[in-house]
KOLLUM-77302 format. One record per residue (C-alpha): x, y negated, z negated. Coordinates in steps of 0.001 Angstrom, whole numbers, padded with zeros to 6 digits, always signed. Layout:
% residues N
XYZ...
***
This chain:
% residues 61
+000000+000000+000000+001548-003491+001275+001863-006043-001599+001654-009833-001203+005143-011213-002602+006700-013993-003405+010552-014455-004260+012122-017529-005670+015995-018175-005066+016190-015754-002296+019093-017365-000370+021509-015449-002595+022265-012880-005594+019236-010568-007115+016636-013318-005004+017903-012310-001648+018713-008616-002243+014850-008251-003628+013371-009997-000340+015353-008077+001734+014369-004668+000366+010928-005645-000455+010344-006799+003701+011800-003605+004696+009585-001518+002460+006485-003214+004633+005239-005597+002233+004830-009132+003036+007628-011110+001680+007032-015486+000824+010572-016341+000619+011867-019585-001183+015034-021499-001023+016928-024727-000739+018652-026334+002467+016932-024004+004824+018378-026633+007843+022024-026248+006197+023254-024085+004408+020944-021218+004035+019920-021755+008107+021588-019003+009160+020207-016692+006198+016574-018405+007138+017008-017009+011148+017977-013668+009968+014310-013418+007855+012675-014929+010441+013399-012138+012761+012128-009517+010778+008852-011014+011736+005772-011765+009865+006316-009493+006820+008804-012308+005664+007730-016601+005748+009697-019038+004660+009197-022069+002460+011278-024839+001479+011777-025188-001804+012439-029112-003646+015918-030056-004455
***
């Protein structure tokens, strides 16, 4: 059964590992971080091509 999630922090450390397994398990995956147009841009592409099971937000400085 696919679960609604949603992971704080996931551009690094525990926050990325748990969206990473938690999209590949099927279940869909409301990712948070900061700098997704710096920094974490190139960590934002890769969950954007898993597809829809993972969404990005931008999270407040």
């Amino acid at each position: 059964m696919s679960k609604i999630v949603l992971v704080t922090g996931s551009s690094s450390g525990f926050g990325r590992l748990t969206t990473e397994v938690l999209a590949r398990a099927g279940h869909v995956v409301y990712a948070s971080m900061r700098d997704i147009a710096g920094r974490n841009a190139r960590w934002k592409r890769k969950l954007q091509a898993k597809g829809p099971t993972a969404a990005l937000r931008r999270k407040d400085k």
